[in-house]
Residue, then its C-alpha position, 0 to 999 in steps of 0.5 A: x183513104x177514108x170517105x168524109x162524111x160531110x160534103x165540105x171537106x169532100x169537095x175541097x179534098x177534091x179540088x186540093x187533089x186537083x191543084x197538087x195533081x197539076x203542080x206536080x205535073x212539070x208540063x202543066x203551067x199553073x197559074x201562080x207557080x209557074x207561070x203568070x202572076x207568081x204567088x208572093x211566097x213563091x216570088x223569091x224561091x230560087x232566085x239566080x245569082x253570080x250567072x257569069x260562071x255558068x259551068x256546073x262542077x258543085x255535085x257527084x254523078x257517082x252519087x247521082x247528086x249535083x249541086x251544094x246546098x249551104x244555109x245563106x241568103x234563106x238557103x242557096x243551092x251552088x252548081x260551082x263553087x261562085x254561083x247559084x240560086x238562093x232562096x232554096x231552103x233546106x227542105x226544098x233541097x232535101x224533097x224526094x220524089x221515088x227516093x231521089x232528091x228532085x234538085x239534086x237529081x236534076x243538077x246531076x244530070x248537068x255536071x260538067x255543063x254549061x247552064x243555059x238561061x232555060x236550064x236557070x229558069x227550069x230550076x227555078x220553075x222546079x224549086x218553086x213546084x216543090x216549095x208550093x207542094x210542101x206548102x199544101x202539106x198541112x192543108x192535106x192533112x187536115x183534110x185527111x184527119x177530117x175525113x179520118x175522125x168523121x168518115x162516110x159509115x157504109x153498112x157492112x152489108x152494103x160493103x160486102x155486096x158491093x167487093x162481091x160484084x168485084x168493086x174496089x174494097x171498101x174501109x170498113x170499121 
């Protein structure tokens, strides 16, 4: 990761990798996305609809993957063939983490049982970390193409004598 040579985009970079840290972190309330006042775009993310049939049969544990996505009501997410959440969209449904899709996963481990009121609020809570971390990704970006375009220039010198100490490596042009 390169070093920006100018104080802002430091500071900020910092403070975005703090906010992003903690919305990853699903035993960590945050304010706006979890809990409190949620943030507008969140406010409808994964919305419960049809709870009466509470069983989840949508889904493959041999495929490791539960639930069904179908483009409708901005995108719904089926645990059974009547019920599920909306306002899923396909990229909240199709998000990765170490490979695996985080929704998906987390239905899978669920097939054949009955949702609880906690299990619906957690699927919510989750659907809404992962669209608020997709929602930072330009923010991300830029910052590393600031940093990228106008990086900190450490003298070769100073580099070299700084990874013989034993320090981590330093970018160098």
């Amino acid at each position: 990761m390169p070093l920006p040579a100018d104080l802002g985009p430091l500071l900020e970079a910092g403070s975005l990798g703090r906010r992003v840290a903690a919305i990853a972190d699903v035993d960590l309330p945050v304010e706006g996305v979890s809990h409190g006042r949620i943030e507008a775009p969140l406010r409808e993310v994964a919305t419960p609809r049809d709870v009466a049939g509470r069983l989840v049969t949508a889904g493959s544990r041999a495929r490791g993957a539960g639930g069904r996505w179908i483009e409708s009501d901005g995108g719904t997410v089926l645990w059974n063939d009547e019920s599920g959440w909306t306002g899923v969209s396909r990229e909240v449904w199709e998000y990765t983490v170490g490979g695996f899709p985080v929704l998906a996963k987390w239905l899978s481990y669920r097939l054949e049982s009955v949702l609880s009121g906690h299990d619906l609020d957690e699927f919510t809570a989750v659907a809404r970390r992962v669209t608020a971390l997709i929602q930072r990704g330009p923010d991300l970006d830029r910052l590393y193409s600031l940093a990228r375009d106008r990086r900190l220039e450490v003298p070769r010198q100073v580099a070299s004598d700084a990874v013989g100490r034993g320090s981590a490596p330093v970018n160098l042009p």
